[in-house]
N, C-alpha and C positions, 0 to 999 in steps of 0.2 A: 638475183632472187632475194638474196637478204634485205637490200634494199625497200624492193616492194614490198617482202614482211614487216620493213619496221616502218613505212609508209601506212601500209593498213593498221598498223598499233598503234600509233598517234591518230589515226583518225577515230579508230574503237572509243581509243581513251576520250576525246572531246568529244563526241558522241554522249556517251555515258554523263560526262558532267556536264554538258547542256541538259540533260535528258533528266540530271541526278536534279539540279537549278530550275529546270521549271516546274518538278513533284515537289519540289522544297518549296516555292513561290504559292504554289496552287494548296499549301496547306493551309488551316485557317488558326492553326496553332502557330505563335515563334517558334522555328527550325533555323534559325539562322546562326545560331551557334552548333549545330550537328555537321561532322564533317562530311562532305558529299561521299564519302564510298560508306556512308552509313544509311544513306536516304533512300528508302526501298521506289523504287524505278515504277516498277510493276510484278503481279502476283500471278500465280498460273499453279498447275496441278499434272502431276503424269504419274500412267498408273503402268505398272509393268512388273519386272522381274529385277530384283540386286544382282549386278553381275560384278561386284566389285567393292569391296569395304577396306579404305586404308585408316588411319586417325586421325585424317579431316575430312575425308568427302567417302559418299557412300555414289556408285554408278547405277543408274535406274536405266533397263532397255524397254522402250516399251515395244507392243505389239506389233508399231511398224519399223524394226530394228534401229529408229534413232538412241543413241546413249544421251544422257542426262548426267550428267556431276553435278554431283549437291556437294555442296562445302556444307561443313559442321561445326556448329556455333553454340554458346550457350544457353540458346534458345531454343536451337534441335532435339525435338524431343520422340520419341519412339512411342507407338499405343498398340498393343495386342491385346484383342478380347476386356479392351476397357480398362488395361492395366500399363502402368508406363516401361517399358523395357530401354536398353542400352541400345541405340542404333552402330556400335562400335562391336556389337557382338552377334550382329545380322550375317546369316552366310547367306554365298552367292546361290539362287536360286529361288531366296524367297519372293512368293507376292507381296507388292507393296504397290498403294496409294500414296504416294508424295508431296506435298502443298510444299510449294516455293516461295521466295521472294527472290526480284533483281537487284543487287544491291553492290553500286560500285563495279562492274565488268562481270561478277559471280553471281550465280544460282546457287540460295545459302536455305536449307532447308531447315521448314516449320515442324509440321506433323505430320509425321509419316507410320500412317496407317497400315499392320502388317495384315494380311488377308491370308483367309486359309487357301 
């Protein structure tokens, strides 16, 4: 079993940087000095419930019970009622709207909208 786990990890990983190399290619800006686990993949959004807050990722369930890990970056920023708050100090149960980016193997969250 270990085996085919670290089979499918090497494949994730060249996955990702083929994937990191042609978002980098298909920019019309020079990216060629950003290192690929910096190169945002693709962008997406899940809206649900925090069921989980440590000091780098916040867990987002949504509706149809899949989890979400957001890694937390300098970038991660928190907005309630149009003010910005700490996503480190989110308890489990609140609503949130989530905007992600794919970046490097991780789901690294933008702006996460907290809803009443």
């Amino acid at each position: 079993m270990i085996g085919t786990e670290a089979v499918q990890a090497s494949d994730d990983e060249d996955w990702f940087k083929g994937a990191a190399r042609a978002a980098q290619a298909a920019l019309p800006e020079n990216t060629s000095n950003r290192a690929l686990e910096d190169v945002v993949i693709a962008s997406s959004a899940v809206s649900g419930r925090v069921t989980r807050v440590s000091r780098d990722t916040i867990t987002v369930r949504d509706s149809d019970g899949s989890d979400y890990v957001l890694t937390l970056d300098e970038r991660s920023q928190g907005v309630r009622q149009g003010r910005r708050v700490s996503l480190r100090q989110l308890q489990a149960g609140t609503p949130v709207r989530a905007r992600f980016v794919l970046m490097g193997g991780r789901s690294v969250a933008r702006d996460v909208r907290i809803r009443r």
